[in-house]
C-alpha positions as CSV (number, residue, x, y, z in Angstrom):
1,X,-8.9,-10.4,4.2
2,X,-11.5,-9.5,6.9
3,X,-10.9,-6.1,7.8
4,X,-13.7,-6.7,11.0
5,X,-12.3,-9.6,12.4
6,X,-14.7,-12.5,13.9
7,X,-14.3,-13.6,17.5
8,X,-11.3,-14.8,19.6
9,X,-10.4,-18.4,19.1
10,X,-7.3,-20.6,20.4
11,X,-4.4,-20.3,18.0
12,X,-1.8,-23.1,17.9
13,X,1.0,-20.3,17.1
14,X,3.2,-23.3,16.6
15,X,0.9,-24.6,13.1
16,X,0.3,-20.9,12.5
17,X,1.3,-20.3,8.6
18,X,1.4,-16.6,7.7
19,X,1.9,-17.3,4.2
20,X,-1.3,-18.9,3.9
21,X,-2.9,-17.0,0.8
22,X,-6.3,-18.9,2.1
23,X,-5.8,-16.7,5.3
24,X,-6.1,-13.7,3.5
25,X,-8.4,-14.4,0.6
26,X,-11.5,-15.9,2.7
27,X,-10.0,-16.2,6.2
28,X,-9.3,-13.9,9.3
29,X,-5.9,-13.2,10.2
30,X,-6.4,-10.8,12.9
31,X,-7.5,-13.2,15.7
32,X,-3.7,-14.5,14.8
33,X,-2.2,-11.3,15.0
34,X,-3.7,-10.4,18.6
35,X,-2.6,-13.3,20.2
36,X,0.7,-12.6,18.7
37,X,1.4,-9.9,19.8
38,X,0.3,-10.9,23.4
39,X,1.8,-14.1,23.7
40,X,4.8,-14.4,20.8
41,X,5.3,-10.8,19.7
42,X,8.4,-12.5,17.9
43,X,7.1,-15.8,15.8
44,X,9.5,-17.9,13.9
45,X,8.5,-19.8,11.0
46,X,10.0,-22.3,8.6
47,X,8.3,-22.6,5.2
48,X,8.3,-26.5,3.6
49,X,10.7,-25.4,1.3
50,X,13.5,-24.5,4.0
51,X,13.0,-20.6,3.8
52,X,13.0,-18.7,7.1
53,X,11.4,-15.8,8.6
54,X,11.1,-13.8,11.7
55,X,7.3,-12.0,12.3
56,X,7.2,-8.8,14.8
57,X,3.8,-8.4,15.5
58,X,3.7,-4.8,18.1
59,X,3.4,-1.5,16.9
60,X,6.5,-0.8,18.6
61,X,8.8,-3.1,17.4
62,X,7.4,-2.5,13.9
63,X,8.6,0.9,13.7
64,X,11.6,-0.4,15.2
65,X,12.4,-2.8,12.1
66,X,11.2,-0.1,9.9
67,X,13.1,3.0,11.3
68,X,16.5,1.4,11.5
69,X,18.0,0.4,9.0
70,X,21.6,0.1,10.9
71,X,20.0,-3.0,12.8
72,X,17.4,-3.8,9.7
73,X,18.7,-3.4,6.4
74,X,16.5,-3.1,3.0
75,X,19.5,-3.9,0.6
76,X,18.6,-7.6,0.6
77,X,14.6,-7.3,-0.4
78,X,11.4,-5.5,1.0
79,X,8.7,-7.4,0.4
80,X,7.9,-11.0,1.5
81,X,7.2,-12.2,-2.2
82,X,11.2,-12.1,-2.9
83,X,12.1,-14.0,0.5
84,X,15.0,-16.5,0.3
85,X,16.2,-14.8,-3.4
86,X,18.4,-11.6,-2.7
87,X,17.0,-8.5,-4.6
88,X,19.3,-8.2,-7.8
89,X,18.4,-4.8,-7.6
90,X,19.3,-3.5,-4.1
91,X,21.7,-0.7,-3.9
92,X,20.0,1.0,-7.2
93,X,16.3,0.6,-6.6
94,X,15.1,3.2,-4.1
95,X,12.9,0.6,-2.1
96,X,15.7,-1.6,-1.9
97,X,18.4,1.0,-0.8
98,X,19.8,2.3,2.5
99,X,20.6,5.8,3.3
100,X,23.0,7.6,2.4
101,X,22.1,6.9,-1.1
102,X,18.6,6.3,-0.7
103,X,17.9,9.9,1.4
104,X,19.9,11.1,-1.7
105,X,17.8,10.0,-4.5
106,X,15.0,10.5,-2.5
107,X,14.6,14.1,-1.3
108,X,14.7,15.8,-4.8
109,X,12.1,13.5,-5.9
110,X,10.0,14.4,-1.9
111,X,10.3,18.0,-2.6
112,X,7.9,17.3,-5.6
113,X,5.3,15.7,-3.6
114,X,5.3,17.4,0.1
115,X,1.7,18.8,1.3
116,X,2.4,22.0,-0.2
117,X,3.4,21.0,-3.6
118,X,0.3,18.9,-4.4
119,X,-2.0,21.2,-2.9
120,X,-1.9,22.5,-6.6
121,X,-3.5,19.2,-8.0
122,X,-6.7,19.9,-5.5
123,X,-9.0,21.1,-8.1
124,X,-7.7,18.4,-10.7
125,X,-8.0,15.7,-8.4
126,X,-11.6,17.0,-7.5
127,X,-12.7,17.0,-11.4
128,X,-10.9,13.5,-11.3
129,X,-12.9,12.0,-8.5
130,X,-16.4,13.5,-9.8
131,X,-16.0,11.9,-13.1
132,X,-14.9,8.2,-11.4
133,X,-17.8,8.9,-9.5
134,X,-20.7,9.8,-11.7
135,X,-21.2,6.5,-13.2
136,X,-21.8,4.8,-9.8
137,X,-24.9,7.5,-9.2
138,X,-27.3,6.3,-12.0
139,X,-28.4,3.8,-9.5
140,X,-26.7,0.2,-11.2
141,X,-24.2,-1.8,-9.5
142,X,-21.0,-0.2,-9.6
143,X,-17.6,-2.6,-8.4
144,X,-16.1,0.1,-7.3
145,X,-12.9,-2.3,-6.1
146,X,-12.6,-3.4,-9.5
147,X,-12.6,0.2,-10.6
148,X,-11.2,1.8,-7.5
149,X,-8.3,0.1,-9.4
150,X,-7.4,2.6,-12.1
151,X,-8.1,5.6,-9.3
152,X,-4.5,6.0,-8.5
153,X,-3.5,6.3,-12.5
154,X,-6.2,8.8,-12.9
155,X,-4.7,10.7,-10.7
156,X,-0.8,10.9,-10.8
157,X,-0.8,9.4,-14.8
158,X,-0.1,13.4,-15.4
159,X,1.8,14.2,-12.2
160,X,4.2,10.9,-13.6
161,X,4.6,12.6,-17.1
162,X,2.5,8.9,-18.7
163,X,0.4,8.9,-21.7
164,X,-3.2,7.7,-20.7
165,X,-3.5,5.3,-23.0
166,X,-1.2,3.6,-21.0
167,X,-2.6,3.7,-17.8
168,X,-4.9,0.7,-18.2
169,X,-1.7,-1.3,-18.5
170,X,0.0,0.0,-16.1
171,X,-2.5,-0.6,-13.5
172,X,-2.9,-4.7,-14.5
173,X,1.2,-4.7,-14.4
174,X,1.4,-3.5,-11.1
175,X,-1.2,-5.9,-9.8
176,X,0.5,-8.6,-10.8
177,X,3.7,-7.3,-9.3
178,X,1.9,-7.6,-5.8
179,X,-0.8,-9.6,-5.6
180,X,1.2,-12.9,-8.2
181,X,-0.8,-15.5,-7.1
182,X,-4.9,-13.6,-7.6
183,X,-6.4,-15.6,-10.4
184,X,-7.3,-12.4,-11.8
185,X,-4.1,-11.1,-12.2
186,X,-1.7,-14.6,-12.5
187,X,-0.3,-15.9,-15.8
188,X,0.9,-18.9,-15.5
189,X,3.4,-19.4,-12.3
190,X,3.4,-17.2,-9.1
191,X,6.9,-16.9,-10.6
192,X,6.7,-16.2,-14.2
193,X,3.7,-14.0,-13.4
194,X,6.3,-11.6,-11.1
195,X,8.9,-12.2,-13.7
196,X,6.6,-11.2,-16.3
197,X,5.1,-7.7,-14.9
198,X,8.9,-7.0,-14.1
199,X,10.6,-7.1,-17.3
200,X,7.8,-5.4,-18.8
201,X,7.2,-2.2,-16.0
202,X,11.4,-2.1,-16.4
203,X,11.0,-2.4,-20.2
204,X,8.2,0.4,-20.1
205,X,10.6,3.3,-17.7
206,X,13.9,2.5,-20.4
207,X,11.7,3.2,-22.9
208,X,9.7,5.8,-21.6
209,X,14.1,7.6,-20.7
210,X,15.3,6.5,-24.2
211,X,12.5,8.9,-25.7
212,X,12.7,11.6,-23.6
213,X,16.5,11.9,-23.5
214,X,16.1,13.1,-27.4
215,X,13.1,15.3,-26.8
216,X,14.2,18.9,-27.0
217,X,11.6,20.0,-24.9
218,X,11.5,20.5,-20.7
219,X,9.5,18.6,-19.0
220,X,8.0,18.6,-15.4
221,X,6.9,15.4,-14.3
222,X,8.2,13.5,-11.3
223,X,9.7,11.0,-13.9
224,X,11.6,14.1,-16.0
225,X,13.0,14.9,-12.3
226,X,14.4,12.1,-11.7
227,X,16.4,12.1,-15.0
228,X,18.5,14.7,-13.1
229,X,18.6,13.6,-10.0
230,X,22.5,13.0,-9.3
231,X,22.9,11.2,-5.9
232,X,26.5,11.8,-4.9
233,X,27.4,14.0,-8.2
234,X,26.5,11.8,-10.6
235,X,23.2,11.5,-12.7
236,X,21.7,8.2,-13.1
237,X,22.0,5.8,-15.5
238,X,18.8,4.6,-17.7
239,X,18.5,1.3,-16.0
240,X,18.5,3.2,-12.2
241,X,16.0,5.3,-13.6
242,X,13.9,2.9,-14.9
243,X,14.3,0.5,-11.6
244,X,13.3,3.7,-9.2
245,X,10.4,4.2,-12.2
246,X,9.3,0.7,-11.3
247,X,9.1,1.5,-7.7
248,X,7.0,4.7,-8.3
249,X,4.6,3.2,-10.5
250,X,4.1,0.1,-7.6
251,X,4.1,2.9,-5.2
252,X,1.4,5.2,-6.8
253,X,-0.7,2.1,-7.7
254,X,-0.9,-0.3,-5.5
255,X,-2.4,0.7,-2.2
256,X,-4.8,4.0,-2.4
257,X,-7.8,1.7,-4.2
258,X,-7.8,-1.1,-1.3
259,X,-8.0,1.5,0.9
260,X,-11.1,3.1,-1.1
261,X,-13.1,0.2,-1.1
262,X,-12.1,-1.2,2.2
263,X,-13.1,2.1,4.1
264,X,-16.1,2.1,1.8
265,X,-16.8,-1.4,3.0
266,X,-16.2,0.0,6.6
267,X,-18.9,2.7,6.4
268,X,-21.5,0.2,4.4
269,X,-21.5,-2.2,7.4
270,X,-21.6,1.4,9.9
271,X,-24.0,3.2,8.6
272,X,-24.5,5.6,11.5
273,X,-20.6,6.6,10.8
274,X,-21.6,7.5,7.5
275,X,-24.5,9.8,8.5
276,X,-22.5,10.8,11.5
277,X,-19.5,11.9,8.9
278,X,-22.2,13.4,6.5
279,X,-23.5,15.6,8.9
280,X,-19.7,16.8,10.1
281,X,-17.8,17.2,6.9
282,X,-14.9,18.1,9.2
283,X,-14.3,14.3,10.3
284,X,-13.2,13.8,6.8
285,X,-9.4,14.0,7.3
286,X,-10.0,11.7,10.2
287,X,-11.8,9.7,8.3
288,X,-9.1,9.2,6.0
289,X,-6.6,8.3,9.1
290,X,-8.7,5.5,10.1
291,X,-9.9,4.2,6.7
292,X,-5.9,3.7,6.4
293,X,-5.4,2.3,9.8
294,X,-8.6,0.1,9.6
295,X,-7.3,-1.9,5.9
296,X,-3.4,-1.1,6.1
297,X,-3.2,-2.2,2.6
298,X,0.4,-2.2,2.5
299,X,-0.1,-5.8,5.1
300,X,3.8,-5.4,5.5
301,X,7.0,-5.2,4.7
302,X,10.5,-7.0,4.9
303,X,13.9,-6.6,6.1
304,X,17.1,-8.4,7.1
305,X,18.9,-7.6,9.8
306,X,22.7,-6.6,9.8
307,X,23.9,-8.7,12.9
308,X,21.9,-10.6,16.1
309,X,19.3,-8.5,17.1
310,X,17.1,-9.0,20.6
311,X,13.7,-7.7,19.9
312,X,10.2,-9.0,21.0
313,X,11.8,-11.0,23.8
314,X,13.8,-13.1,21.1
315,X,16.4,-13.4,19.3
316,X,17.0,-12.7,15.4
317,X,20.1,-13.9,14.0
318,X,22.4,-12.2,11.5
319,X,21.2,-12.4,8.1
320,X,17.8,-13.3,8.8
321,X,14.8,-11.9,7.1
322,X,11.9,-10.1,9.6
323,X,8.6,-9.4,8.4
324,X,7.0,-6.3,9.8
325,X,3.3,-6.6,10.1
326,X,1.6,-3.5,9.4
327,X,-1.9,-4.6,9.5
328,X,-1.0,-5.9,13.3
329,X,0.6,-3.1,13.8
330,X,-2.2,-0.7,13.3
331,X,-5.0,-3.1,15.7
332,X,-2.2,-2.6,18.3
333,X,-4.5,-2.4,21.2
334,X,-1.4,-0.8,23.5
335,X,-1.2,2.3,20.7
336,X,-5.0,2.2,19.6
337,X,-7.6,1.4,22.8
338,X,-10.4,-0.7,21.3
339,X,-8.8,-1.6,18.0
340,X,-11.0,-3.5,16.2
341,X,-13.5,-0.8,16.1
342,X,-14.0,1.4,13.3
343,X,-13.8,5.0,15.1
344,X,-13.8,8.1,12.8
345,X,-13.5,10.2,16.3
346,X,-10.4,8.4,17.3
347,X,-8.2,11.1,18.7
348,X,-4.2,8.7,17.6
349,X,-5.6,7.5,14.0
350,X,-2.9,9.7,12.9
351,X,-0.2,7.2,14.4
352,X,-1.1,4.5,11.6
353,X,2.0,3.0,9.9
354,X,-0.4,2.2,6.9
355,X,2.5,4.3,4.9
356,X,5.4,2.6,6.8
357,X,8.0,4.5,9.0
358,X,11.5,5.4,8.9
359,X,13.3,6.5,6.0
360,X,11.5,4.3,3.2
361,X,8.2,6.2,4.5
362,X,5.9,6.6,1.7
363,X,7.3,9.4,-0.4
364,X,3.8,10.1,-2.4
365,X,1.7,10.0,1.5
366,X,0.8,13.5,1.2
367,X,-0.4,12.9,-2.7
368,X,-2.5,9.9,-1.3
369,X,-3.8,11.8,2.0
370,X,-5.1,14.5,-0.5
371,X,-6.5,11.7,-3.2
372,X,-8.6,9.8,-0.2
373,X,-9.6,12.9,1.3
374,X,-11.2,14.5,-1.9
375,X,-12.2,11.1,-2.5
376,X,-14.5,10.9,1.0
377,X,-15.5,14.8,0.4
378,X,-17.3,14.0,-3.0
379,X,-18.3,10.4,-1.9
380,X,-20.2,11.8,0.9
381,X,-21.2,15.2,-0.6
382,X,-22.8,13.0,-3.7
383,X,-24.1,10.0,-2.0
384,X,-27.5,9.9,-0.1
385,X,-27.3,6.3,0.7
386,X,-24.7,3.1,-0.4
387,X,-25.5,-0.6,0.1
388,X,-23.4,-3.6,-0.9
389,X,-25.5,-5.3,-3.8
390,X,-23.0,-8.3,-3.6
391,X,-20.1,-10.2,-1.7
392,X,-16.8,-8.3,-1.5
393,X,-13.8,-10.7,-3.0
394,X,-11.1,-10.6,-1.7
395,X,-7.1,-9.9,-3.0
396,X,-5.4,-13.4,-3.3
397,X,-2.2,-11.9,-1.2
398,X,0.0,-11.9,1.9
399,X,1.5,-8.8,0.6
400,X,-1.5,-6.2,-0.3
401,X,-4.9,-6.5,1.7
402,X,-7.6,-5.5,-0.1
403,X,-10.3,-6.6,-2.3
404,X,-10.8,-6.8,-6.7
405,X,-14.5,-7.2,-6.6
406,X,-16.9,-4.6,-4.2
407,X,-20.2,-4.5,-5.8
408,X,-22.2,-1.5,-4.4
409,X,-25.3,0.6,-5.4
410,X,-25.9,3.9,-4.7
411,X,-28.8,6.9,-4.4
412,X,-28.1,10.2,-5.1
413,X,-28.1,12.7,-2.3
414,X,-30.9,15.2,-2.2
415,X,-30.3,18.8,-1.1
């Protein structure tokens, strides 16, 4: 998806198709988006097979369908991939949960992962970052999407309790959870492809429980803790850990490398930002709020709602399913003046919903706000100079924006 859109055109909102995967492999969705949001900030669409949607567009009514989850709930699916089939799993698997039981399983698990908890990981996270760096500085193209990829298992592989050989595996099962339809990740169907990565991530979490329910010995990863987490007195079985498992994995993989290489991208085509952000190490954290604004690669997330709900000047009916669009959202020009410019100085960054909002909020945001920020630290600390040495590709996906192939080369900085 183009993360700097190209100019306004006429939209026939009435032929729009926002499942178009063509519209966010090599088209431009945001020209759609912005007219949208001005002219049908709630869009209704029927899909040739008969399923349904609602599309809210503003930042405001976003964080309306996001924060309420009286009017909007999550126990019927979250993610547009599953529309029109009920999640089998809601009620058990966090991301598909309402509170109460969702805040329940949820804020032991947070308590492992606030700012102050992971502040720990700094140094390893630093080491982490240098060593996925180095290779990059010998002056060859380096994809650093495609590699940007295994980041997030680099980093929280040990935080997670997961052997590294794994990791590898991991990583490609989770891309195929999200992105079912990229020829680099698809086998066979869209279907058997999402069927496929499921059994198997599920398979992997039982297995990873059965073992560790015989081991004599303590353990302190975030996986261990949520063997004894025991929402409403009682501990969980091995299938609800290994569902909430699955939505940790998906939840520490998924996003962080799309929005590496797609703030990398950003600075590339901007190269006075990144000299401007050299000079003034102190942008950094900003940096990071805008890099996750600018390529919101969570591109939404879905809910039903409860009963009628009047939002956006319309109308959603009982049962039906509303896509929240983050990546409109966050180019909401009423929330962020100018929003199609890449600002590292912009004073609201901080108000991105790139993690969502309301209570299924990222629960690892502080984890990937330290991850980016180290990241951008070293990347600008090491780099003199980086140039694209190729055409970005992007994710085949209505679901995750980002990109598998960013080819880039790179001089080393000299004191």
């Amino acid at each position: 998806m183009r993360l700097t859109p190209g100019p306004a055109r006429d939209i026939d909102l009435d032929s729009v198709d926002l499942f178009d995967l063509d519209l966010y492999t090599s088209g431009d969705p945001h020209p759609i988006w912005d007219v949208m949001r001005e002219k049908a900030p709630l869009h209704h669409q029927v899909l040739p097979d008969g399923r349904e949607f609602w599309s809210v567009t503003r930042h405001e009514d976003v964080c309306r369908v996001l924060g309420d989850h009286r009017e909007f709930t999550s126990e019927r699916g979250t993610v547009p991939t599953h529309l029109g089939t009920d999640d089998v799993a809601a009620g058990v698997l966090m991301t598909s949960t309402d509170p109460p039981r969702h805040t329940e399983v949820r804020r032991p698990l947070g308590s492992k992962l606030t700012a102050r908890a992971v502040k720990s990981w700094e140094d390893t996270i630093r080491g982490t970052v240098r060593r996925f760096l180095e290779p990059a500085l010998d002056g060859e193209v380096f994809d650093l999407a495609e590699q940007a990829l295994l980041l997030p298992a680099l980093v929280t592989g040990p935080l997670l309790g997961l052997p590294e050989q794994d990791w590898e595996e991991l990583v490609r099962l989770t891309a195929m959870v999200t992105a079912p339809s990229d020829p680099h990740f698809q086998i066979g169907s869209e279907a058997a492809t999402l069927a496929i990565a499921h059994h198997e991530l599920v398979s992997y979490v039982k297995q990873w429980v059965r073992t560790r329910r015989t081991d004599t010995g303590d353990g302190d990863s975030l996986l261990h803790h949520l063997m004894s987490v025991r929402p409403g007195g009682e501990a969980l079985s091995d299938e609800e850990i290994a569902l909430d498992g699955y939505s940790i994995l998906l939840g520490a993989n998924v996003t962080t490398p799309h929005t590496v290489s797609g703030t990398v991208q950003a600075l590339i085509e901007r190269p006075e930002i990144y000299e401007k952000a050299q000079a003034d190490p102190s942008l950094i954290p900003n940096l990071v709020e805008e890099g996750l604004r600018w390529t919101s690669a969570a591109c939404n997330f879905m809910r039903y709602a409860v009963d009628d709900v009047q939002i956006g000047g319309g109308t959603i009916p009982a049962r039906g399913a509303v896509v929240a669009w983050i990546g409109s959202a966050n180019r909401d020009a009423s929330q962020f003046p100018d929003p199609h410019t890449f600002d590292i100085t912009r004073s609201n960054a901080k108000r991105q919903v790139a993690f969502g909002f309301g209570p299924h909020f990222c629960i690892g945001a502080p984890l990937a706000r330290l991850t980016l920020r180290i990241f951008f630290e070293e990347l600008l600390r090491q780099f003199g100079t980086i140039e694209l040495a190729g055409e970005p590709q992007h994710l085949r996906s209505y679901f995750i924006a980002g990109m598998t192939h960013l080819p880039v080369t790179a001089q080393r900085r000299t004191p």
